[in-house]
Jmol script that loads the backbone (N, CA, C; Angstrom):
load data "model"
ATOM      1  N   UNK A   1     -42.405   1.275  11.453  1.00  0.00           N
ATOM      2  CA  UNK A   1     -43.339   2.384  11.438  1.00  0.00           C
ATOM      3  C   UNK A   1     -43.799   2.630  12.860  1.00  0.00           C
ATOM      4  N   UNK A   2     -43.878   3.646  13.141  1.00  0.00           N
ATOM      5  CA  UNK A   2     -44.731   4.264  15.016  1.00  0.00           C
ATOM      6  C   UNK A   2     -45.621   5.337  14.728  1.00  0.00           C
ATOM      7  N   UNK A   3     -46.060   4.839  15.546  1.00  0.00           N
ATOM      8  CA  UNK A   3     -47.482   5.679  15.822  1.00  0.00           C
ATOM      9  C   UNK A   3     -47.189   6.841  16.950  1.00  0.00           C
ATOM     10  N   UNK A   4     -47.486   7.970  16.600  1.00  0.00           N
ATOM     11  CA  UNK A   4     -47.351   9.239  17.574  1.00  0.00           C
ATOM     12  C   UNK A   4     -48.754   9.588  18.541  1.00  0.00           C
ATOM     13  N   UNK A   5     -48.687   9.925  19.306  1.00  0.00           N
ATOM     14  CA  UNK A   5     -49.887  10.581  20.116  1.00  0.00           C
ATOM     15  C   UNK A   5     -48.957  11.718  20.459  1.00  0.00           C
ATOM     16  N   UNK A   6     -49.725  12.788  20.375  1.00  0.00           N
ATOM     17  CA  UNK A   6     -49.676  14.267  20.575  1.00  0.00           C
ATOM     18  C   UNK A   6     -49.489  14.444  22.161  1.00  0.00           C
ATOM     19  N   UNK A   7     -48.188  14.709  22.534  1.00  0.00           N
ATOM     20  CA  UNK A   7     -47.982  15.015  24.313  1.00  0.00           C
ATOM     21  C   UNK A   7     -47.985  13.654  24.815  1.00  0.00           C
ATOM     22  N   UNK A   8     -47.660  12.510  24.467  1.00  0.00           N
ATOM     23  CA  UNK A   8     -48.046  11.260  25.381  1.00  0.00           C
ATOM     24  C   UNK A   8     -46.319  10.231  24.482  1.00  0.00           C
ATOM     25  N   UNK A   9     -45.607   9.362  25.301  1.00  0.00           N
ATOM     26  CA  UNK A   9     -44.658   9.010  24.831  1.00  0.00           C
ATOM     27  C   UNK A   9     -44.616   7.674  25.334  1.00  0.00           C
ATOM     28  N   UNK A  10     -45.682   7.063  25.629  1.00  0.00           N
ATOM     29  CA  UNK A  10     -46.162   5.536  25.609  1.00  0.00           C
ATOM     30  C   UNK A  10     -47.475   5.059  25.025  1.00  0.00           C
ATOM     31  N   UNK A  11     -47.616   3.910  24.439  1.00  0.00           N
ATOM     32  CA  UNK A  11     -48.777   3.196  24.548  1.00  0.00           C
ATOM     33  C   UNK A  11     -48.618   1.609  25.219  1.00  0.00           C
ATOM     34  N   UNK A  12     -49.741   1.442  25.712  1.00  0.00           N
ATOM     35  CA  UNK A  12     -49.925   0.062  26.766  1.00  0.00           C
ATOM     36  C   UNK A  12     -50.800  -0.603  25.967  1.00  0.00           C
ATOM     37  N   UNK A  13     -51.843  -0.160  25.359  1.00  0.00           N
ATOM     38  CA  UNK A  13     -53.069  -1.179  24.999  1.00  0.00           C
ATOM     39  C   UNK A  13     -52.331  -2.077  23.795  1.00  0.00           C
ATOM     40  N   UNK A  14     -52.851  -2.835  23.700  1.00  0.00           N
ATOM     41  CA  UNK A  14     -52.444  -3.963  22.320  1.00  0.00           C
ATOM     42  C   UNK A  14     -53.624  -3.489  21.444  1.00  0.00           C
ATOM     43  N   UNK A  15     -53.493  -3.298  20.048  1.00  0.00           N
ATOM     44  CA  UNK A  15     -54.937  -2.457  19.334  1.00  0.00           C
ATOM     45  C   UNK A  15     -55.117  -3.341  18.806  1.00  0.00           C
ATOM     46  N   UNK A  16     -56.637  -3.228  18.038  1.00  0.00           N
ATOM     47  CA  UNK A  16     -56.917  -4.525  17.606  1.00  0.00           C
ATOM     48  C   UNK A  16     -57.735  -3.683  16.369  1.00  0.00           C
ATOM     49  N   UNK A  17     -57.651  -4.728  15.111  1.00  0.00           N
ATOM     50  CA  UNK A  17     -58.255  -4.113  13.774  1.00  0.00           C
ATOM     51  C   UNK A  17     -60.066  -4.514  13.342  1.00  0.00           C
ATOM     52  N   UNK A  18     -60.879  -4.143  13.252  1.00  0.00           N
ATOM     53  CA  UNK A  18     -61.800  -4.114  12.843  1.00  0.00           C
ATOM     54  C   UNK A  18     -62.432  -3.250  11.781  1.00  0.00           C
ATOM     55  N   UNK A  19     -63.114  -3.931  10.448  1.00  0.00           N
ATOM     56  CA  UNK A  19     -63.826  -2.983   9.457  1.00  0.00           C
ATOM     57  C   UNK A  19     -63.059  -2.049   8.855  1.00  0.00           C
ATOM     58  N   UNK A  20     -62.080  -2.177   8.453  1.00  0.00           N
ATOM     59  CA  UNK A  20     -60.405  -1.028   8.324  1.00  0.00           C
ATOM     60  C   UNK A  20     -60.242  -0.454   9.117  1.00  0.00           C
ATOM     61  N   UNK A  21     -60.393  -0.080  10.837  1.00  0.00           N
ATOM     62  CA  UNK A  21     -60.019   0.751  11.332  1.00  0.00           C
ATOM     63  C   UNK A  21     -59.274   0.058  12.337  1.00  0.00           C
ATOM     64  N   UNK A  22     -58.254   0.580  12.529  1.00  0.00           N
ATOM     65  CA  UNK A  22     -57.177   0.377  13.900  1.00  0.00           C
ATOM     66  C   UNK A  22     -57.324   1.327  14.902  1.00  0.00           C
ATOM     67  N   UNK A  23     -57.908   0.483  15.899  1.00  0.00           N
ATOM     68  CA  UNK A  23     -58.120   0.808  17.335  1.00  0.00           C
ATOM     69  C   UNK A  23     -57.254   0.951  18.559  1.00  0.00           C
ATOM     70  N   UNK A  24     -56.667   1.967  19.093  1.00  0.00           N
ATOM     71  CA  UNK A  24     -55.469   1.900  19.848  1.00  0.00           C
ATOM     72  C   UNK A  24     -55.769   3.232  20.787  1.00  0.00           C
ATOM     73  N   UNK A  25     -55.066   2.516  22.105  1.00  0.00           N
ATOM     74  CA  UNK A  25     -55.176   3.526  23.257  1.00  0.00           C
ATOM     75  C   UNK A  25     -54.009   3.811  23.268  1.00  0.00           C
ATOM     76  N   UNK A  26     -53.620   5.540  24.137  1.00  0.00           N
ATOM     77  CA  UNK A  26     -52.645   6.003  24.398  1.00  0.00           C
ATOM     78  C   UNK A  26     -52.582   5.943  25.900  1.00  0.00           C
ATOM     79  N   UNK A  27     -51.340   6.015  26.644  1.00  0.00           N
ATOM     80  CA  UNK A  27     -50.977   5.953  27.831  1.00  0.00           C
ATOM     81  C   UNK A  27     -51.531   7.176  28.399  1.00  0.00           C
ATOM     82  N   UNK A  28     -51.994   8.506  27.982  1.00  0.00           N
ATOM     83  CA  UNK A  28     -52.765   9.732  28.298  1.00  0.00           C
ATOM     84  C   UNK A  28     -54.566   9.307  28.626  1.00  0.00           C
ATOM     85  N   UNK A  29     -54.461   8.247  27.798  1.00  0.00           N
ATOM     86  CA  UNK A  29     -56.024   7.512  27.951  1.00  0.00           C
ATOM     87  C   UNK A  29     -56.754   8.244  26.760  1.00  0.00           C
ATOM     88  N   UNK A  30     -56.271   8.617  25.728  1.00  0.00           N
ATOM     89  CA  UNK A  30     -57.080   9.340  24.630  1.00  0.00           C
ATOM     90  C   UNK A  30     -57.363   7.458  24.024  1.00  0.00           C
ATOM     91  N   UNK A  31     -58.575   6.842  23.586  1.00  0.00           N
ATOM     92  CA  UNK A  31     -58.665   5.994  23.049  1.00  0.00           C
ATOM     93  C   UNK A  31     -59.381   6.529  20.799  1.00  0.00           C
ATOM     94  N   UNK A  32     -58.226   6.338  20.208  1.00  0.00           N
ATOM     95  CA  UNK A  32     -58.314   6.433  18.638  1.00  0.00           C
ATOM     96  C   UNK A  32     -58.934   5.178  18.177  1.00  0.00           C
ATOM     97  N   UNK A  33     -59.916   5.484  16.623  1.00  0.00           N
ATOM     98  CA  UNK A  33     -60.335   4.675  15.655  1.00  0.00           C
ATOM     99  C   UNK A  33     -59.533   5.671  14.437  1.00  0.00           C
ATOM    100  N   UNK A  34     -58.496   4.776  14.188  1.00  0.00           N
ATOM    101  CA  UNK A  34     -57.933   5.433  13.131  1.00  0.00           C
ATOM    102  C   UNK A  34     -58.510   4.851  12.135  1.00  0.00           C
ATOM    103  N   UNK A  35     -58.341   4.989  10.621  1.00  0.00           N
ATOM    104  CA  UNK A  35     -58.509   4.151   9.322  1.00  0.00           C
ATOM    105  C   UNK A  35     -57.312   3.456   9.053  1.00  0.00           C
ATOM    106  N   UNK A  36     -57.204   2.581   8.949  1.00  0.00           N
ATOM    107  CA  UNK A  36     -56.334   1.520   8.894  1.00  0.00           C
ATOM    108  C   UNK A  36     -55.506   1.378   7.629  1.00  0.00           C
ATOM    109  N   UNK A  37     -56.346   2.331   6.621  1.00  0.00           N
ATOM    110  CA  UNK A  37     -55.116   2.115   5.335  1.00  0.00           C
ATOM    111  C   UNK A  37     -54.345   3.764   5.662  1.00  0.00           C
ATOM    112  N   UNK A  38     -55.174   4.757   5.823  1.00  0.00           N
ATOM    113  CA  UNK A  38     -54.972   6.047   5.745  1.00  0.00           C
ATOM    114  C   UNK A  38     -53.846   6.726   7.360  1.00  0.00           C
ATOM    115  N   UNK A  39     -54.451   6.161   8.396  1.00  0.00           N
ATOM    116  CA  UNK A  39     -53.923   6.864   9.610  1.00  0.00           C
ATOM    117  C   UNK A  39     -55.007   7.830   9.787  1.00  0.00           C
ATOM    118  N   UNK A  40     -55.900   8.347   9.149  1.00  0.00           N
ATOM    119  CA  UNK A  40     -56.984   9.375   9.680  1.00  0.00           C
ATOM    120  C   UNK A  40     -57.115   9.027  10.539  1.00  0.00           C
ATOM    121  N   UNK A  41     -57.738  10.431  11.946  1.00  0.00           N
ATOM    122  CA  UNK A  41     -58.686   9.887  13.065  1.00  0.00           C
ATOM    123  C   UNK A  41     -60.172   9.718  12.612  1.00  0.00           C
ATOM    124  N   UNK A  42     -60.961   8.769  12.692  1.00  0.00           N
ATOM    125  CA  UNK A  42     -62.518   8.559  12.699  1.00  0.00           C
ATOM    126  C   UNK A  42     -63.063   9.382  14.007  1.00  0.00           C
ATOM    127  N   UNK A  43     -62.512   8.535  15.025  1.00  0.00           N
ATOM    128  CA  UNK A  43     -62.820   9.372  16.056  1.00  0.00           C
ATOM    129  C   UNK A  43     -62.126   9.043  17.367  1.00  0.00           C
ATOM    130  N   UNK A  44     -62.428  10.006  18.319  1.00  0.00           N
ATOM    131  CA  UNK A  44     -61.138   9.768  19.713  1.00  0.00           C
ATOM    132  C   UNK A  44     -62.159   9.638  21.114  1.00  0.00           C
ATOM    133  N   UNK A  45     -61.999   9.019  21.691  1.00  0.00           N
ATOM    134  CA  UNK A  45     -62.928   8.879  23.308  1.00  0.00           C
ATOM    135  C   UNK A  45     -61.987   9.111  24.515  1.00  0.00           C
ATOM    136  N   UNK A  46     -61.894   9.642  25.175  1.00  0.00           N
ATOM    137  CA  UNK A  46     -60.910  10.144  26.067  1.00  0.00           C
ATOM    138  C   UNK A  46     -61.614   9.333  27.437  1.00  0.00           C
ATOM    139  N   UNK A  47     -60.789   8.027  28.081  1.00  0.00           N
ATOM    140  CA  UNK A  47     -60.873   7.841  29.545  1.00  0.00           C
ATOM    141  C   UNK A  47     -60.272   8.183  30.495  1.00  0.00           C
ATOM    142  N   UNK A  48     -61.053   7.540  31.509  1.00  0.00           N
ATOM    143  CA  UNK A  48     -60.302   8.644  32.540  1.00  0.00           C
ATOM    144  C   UNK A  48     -58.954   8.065  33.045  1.00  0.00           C
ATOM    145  N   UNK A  49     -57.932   7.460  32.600  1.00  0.00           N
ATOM    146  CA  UNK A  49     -57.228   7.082  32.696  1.00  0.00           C
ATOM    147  C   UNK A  49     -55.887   6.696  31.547  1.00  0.00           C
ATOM    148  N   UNK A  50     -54.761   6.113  31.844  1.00  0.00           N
ATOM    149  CA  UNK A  50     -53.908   5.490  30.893  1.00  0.00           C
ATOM    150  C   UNK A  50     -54.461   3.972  29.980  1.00  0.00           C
ATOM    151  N   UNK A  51     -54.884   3.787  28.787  1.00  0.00           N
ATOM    152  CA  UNK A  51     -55.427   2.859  27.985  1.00  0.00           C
ATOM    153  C   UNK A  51     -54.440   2.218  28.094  1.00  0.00           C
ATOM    154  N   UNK A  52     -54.935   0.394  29.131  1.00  0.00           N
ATOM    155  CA  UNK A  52     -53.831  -0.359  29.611  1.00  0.00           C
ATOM    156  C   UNK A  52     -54.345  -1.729  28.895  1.00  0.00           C
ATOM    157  N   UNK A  53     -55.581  -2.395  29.325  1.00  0.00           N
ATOM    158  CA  UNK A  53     -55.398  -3.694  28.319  1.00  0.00           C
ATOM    159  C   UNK A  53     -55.810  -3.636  26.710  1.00  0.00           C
ATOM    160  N   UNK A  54     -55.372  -4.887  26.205  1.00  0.00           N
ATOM    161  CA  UNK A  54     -55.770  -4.666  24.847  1.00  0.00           C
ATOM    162  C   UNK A  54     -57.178  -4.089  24.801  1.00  0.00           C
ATOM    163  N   UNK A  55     -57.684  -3.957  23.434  1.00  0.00           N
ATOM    164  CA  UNK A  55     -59.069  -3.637  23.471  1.00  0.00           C
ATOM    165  C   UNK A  55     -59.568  -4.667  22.221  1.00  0.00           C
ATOM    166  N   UNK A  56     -60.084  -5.307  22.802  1.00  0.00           N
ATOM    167  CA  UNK A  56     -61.421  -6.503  22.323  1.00  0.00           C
ATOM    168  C   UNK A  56     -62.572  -6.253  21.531  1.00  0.00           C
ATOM    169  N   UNK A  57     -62.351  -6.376  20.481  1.00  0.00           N
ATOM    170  CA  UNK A  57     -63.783  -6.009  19.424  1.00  0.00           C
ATOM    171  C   UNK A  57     -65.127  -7.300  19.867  1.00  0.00           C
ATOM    172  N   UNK A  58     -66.361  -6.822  19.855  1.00  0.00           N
ATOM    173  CA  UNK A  58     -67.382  -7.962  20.267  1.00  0.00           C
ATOM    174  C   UNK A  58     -68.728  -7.563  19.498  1.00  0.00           C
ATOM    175  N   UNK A  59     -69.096  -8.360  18.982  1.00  0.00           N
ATOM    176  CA  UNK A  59     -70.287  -8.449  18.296  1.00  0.00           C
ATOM    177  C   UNK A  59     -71.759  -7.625  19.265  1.00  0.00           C
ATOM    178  N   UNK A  60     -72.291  -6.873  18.800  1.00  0.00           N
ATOM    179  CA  UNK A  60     -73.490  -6.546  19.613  1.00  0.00           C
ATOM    180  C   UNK A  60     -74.798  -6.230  18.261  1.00  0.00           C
ATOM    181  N   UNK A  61     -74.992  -7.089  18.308  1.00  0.00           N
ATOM    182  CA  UNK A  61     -76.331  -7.428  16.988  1.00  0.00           C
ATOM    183  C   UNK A  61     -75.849  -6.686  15.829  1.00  0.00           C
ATOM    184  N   UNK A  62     -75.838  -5.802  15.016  1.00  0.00           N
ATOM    185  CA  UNK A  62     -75.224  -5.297  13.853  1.00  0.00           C
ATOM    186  C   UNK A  62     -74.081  -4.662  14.157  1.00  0.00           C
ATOM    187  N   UNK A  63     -73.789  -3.743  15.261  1.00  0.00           N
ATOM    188  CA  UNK A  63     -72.426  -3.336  15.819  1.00  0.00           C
ATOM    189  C   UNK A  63     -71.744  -3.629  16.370  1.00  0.00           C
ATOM    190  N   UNK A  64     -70.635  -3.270  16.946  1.00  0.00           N
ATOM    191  CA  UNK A  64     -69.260  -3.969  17.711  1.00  0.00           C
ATOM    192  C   UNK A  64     -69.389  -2.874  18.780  1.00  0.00           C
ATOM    193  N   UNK A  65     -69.185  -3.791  19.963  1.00  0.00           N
ATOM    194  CA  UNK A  65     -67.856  -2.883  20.784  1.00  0.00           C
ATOM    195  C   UNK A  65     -66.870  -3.087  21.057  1.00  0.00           C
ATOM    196  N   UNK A  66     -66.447  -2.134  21.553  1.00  0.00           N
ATOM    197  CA  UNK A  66     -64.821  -2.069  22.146  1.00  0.00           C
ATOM    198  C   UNK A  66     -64.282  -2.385  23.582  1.00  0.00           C
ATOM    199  N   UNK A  67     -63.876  -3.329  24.563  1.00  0.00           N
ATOM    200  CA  UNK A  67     -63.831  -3.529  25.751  1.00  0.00           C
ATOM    201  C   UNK A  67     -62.219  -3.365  26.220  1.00  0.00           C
ATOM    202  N   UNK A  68     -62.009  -2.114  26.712  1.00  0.00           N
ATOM    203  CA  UNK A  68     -60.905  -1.989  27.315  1.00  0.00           C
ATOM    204  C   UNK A  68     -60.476  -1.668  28.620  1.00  0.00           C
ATOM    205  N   UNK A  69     -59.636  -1.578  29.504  1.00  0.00           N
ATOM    206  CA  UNK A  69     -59.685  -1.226  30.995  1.00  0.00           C
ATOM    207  C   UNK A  69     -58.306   0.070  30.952  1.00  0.00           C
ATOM    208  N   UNK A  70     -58.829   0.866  32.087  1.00  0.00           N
ATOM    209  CA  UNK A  70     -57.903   2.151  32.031  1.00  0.00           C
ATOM    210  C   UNK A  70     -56.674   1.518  33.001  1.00  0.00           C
ATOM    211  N   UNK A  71     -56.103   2.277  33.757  1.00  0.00           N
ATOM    212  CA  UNK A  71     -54.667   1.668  34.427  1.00  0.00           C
ATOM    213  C   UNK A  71     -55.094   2.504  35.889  1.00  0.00           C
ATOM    214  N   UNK A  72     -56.341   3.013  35.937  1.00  0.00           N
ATOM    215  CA  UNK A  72     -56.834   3.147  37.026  1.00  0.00           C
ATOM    216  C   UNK A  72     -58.117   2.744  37.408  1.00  0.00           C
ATOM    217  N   UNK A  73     -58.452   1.611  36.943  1.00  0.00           N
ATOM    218  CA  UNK A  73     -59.784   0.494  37.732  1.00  0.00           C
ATOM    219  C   UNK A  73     -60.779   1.159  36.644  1.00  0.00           C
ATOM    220  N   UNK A  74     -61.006   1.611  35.701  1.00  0.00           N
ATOM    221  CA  UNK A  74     -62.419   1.380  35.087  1.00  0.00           C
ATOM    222  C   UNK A  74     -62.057   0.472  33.654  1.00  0.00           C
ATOM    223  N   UNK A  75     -62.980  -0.021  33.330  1.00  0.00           N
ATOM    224  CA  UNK A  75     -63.713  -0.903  32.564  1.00  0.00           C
ATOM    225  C   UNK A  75     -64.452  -0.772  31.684  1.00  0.00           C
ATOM    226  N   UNK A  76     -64.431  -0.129  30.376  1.00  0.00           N
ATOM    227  CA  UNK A  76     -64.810   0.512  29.239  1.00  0.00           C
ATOM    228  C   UNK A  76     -65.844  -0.138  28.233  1.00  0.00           C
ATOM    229  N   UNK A  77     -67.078  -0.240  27.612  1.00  0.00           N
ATOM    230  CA  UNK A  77     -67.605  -0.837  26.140  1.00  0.00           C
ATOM    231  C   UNK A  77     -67.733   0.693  25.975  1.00  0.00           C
ATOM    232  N   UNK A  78     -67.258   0.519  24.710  1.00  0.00           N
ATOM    233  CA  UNK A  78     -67.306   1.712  23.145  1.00  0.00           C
ATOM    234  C   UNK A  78     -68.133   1.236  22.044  1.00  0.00           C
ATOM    235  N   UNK A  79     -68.988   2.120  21.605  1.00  0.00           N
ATOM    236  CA  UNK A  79     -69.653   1.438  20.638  1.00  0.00           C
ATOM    237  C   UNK A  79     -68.341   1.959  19.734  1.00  0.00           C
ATOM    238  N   UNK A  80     -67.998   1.002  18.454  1.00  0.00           N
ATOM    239  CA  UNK A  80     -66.864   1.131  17.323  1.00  0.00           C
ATOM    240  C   UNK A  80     -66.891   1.787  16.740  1.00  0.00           C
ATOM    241  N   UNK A  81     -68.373   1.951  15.960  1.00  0.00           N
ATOM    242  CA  UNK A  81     -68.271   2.443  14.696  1.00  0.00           C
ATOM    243  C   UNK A  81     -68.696   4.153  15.141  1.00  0.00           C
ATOM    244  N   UNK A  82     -69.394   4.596  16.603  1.00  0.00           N
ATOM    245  CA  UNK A  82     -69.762   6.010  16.092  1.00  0.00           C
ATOM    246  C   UNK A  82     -68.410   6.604  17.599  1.00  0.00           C
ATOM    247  N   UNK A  83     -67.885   5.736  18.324  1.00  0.00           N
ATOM    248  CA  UNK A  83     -67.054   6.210  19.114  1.00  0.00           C
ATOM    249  C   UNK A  83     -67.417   7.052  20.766  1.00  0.00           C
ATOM    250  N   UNK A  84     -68.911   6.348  21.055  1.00  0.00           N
ATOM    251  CA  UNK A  84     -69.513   6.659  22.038  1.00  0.00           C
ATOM    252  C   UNK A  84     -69.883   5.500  23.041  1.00  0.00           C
ATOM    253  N   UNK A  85     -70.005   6.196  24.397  1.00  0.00           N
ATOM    254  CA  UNK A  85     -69.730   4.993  25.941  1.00  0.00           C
ATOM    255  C   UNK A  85     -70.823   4.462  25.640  1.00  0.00           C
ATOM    256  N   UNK A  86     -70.531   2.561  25.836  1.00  0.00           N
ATOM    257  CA  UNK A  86     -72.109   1.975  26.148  1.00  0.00           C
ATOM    258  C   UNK A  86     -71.892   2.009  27.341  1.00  0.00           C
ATOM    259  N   UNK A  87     -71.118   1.891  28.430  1.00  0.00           N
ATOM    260  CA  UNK A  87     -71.047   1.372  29.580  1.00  0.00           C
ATOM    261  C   UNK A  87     -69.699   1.678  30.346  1.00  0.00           C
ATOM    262  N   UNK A  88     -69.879   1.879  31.971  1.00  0.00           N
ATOM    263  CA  UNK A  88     -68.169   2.064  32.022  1.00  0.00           C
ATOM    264  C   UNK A  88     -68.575   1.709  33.572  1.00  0.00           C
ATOM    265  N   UNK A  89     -67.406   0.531  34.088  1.00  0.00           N
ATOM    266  CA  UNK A  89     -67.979  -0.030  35.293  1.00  0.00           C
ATOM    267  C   UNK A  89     -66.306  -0.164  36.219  1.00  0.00           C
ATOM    268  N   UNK A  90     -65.892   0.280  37.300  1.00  0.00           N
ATOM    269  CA  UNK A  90     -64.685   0.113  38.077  1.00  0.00           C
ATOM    270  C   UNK A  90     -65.424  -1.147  38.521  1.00  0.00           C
ATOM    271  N   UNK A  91     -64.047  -2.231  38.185  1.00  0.00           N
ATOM    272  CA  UNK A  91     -64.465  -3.721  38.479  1.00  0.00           C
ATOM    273  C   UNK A  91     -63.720  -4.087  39.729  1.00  0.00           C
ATOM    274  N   UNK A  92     -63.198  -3.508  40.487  1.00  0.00           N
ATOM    275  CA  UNK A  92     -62.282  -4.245  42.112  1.00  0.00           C
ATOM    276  C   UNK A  92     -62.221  -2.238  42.853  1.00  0.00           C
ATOM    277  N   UNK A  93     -62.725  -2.207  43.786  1.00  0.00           N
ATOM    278  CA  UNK A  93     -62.631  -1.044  44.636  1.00  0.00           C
ATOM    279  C   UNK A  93     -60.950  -0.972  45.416  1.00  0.00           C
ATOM    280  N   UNK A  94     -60.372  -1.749  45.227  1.00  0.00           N
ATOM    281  CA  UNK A  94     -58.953  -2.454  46.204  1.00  0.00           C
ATOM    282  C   UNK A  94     -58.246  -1.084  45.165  1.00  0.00           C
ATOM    283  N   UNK A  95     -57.412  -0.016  46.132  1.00  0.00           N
ATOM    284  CA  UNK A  95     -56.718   0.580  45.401  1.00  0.00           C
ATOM    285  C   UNK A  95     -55.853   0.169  44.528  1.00  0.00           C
ATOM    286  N   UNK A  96     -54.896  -0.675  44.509  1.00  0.00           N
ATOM    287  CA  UNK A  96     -53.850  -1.268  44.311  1.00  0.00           C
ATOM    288  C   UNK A  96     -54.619  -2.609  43.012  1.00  0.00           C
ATOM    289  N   UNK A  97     -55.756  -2.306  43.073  1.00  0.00           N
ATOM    290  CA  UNK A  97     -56.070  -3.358  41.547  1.00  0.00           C
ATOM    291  C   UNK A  97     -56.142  -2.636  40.287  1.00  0.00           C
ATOM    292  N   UNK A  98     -55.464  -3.340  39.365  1.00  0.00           N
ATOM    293  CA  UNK A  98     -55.222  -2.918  38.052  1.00  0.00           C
ATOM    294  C   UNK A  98     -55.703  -3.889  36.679  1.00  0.00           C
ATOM    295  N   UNK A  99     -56.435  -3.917  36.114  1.00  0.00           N
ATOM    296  CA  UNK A  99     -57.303  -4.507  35.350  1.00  0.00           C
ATOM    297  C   UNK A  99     -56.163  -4.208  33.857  1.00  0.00           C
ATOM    298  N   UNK A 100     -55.036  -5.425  33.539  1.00  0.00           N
ATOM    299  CA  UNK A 100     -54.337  -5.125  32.954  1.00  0.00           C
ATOM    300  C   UNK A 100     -54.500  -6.113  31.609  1.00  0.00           C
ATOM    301  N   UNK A 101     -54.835  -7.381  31.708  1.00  0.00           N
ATOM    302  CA  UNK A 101     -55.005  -8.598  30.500  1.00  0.00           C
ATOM    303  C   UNK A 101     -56.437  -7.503  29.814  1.00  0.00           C
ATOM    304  N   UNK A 102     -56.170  -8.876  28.702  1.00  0.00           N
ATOM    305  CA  UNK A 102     -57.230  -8.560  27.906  1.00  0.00           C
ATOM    306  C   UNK A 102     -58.152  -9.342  28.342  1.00  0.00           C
ATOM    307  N   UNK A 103     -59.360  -8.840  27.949  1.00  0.00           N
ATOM    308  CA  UNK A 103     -60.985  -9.367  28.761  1.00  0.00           C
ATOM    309  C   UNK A 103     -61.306 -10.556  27.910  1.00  0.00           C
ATOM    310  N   UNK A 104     -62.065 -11.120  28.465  1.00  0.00           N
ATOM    311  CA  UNK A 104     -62.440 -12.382  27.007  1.00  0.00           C
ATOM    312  C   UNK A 104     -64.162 -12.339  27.263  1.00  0.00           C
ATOM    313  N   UNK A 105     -65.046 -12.394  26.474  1.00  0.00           N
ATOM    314  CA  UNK A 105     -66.263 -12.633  26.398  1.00  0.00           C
ATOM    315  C   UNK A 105     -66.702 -14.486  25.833  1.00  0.00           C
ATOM    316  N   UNK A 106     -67.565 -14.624  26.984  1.00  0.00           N
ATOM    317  CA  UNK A 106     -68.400 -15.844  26.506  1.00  0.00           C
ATOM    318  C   UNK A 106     -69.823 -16.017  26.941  1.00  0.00           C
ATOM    319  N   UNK A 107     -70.758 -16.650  25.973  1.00  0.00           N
ATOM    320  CA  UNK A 107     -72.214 -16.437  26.391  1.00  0.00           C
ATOM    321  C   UNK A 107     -72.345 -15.773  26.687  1.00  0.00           C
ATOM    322  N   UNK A 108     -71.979 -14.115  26.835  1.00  0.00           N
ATOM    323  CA  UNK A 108     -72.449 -12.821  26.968  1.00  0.00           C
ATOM    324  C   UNK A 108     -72.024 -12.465  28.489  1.00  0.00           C
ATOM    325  N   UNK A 109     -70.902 -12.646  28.751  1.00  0.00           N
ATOM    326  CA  UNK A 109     -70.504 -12.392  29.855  1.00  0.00           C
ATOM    327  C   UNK A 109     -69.243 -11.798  29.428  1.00  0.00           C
ATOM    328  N   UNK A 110     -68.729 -10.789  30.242  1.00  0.00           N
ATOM    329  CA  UNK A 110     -67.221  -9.978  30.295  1.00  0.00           C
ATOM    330  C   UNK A 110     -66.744 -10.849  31.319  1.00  0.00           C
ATOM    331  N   UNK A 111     -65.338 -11.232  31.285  1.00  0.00           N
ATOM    332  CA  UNK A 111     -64.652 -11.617  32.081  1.00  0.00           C
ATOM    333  C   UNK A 111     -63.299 -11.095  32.074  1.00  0.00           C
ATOM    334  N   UNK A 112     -63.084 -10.253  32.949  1.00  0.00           N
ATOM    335  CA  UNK A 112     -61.900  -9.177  33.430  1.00  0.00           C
ATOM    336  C   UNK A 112     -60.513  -9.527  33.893  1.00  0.00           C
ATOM    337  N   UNK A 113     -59.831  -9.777  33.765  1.00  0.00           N
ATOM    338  CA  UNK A 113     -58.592  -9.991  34.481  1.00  0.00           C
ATOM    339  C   UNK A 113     -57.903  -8.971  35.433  1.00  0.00           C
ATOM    340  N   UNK A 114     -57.533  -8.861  36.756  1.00  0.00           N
ATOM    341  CA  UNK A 114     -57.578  -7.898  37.449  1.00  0.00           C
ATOM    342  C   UNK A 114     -56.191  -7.988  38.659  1.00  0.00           C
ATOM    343  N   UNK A 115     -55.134  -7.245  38.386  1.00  0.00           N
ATOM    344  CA  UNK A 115     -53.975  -7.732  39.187  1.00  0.00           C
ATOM    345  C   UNK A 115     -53.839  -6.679  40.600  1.00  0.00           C
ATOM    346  N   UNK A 116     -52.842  -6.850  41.173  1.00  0.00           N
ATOM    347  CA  UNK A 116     -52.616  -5.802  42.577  1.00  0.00           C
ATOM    348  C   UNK A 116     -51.235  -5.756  42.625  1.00  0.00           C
TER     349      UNK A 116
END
end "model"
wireframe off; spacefill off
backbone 0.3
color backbone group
């Protein structure tokens, strides 16, 4: 089975499932919450870039976010469930850095992985 994005003929992010919905970036940087049994869109967040590392679901007191990095230096939390920015931070100013792994959270810290 494949997944289409409209005008775009890659995806990079690794998606990750939460609450039935499958979460997946397109290489255009449109980031989808599809429904996971259906394929509906819930909703779409557009970065400013190609959606390059996985995206990381994380507990934030009753809601989740979403932590993903574009393929041009920014650094994304999504709240999940309504599909709006908590936060968006370029983590290395070095042109040539690309924030490509997936992030890992501990004790409330983001920790980024970041290549050149």
């Amino acid at each position: 089975m494949g997944v289409a994005f409209t005008g775009h003929i890659a995806a990079f992010a690794q998606p990750t499932v939460l609450d039935g919905h499958l979460f997946v970036g397109s290489a255009g940087g449109a980031v989808y919450a599809l429904d996971a049994a259906t394929g509906s869109i819930h909703w779409m967040l557009q970065a400013d870039g190609p959606a390059r590392s996985a995206i990381v679901a994380v507990p934030v007191g009753e809601r989740h976010a979403l932590l993903f990095s574009d393929q041009s230096g920014w650094f994304y939390a999504v709240d999940a469930e309504a599909g709006t920015l908590i936060w968006k931070k370029r983590v290395e100013d070095h042109e040539a850095a690309r924030p490509t792994g997936a992030s890992i959270v501990l004790d409330g810290i983001v920790f980024i992985p970041v290549a050149s």
